[in-house]
Phi, psi and omega in degrees: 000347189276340190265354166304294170287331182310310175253039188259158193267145165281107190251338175216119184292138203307348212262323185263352144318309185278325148327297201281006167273323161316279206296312172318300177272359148279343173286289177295307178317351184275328200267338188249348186319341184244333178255051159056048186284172142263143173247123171269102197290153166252126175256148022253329170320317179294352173310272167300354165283301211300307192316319190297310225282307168022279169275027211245307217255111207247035191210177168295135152198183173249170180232121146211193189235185174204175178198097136196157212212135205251322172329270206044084183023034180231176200275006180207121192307137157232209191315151201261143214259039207266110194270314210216120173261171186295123163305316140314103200314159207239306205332095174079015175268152166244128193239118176270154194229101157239145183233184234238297162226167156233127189249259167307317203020058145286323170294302160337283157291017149282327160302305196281330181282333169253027160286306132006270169298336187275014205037094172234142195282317171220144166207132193247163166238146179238144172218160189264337170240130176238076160001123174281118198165151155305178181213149173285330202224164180262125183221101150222116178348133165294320185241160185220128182267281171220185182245117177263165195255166214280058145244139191327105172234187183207161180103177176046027180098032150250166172234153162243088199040074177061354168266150186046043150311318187280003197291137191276049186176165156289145158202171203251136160294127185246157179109351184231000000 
């Protein structure tokens, strides 16, 4: 796994992460700051935006998670997945999702529809990536951190076969 990273392209170096986290949570803060969200993290990628975003986000709000997932440490999505639904009622909420990328967004707009169903009054999204690419389904983020070209990455909660979430910046696997 070391030579993964070791010969992988950098496309945005941690300095322009932590911008586009800046901009990110200044963005939604412009919009939620008076209404009393929920954020909901998607595990497992959404773990380090929410975390990075957090402290970013300077008003009330509540936290819980969801877990579903089309990965399972592998590099091309299959059936979506449901590990965990939110513990916190959706009902009459205004609820932010925030993940980690939208590559297809089948899992997303999956997301965002049973929040949907679960009655939440609104519900927006945030991703710290948005794939340059077709999509299977029409999904598009309320928020963006930032925009990548139709390549395999990793770092910052993306993977690489359950490896290099941490890694400190994005960058794309070459060769794949």
């Amino acid at each position: 796994m070391e030579e993964v990273f070791a010969t992988a392209d950098c496309l945005y170096p941690q300095e322009a992460v932590e911008s586009a986290l800046d901009q990110l949570a200044s963005a939604i803060g412009a919009r939620l700051a008076d209404r009393d969200p929920l954020v909901l993290c998607v595990l497992t990628g959404g773990i380090p935006t929410v975390g990075h975003l957090l402290t970013r986000l300077v008003f009330p709000l509540h936290l819980d998670y969801l877990h579903a997932t089309r990965y399972r440490n592998q590099t091309a999505g299959g059936a979506l997945t449901w590990v965990a639904r939110p513990k916190t009622p959706l009902v009459d909420r205004v609820v932010l999702v925030v993940d980690d990328i939208l590559d297809e967004g089948i899992t997303l707009h999956a997301i965002l529809e049973e929040c949907r169903k679960a009655g939440a009054a609104e519900v927006l999204s945030a991703v710290l990536v948005r794939k340059d690419r077709p999509r299977a389904v029409d999904v598009c983020p309320d928020f963006v951190g930032l925009e990548i070209p139709d390549r395999y990455v990793f770092g910052y909660g993306l993977d690489y076969h359950g490896y290099w979430r941490n890694a400190p910046g994005i960058y794309a696997v070459r060769g794949l």
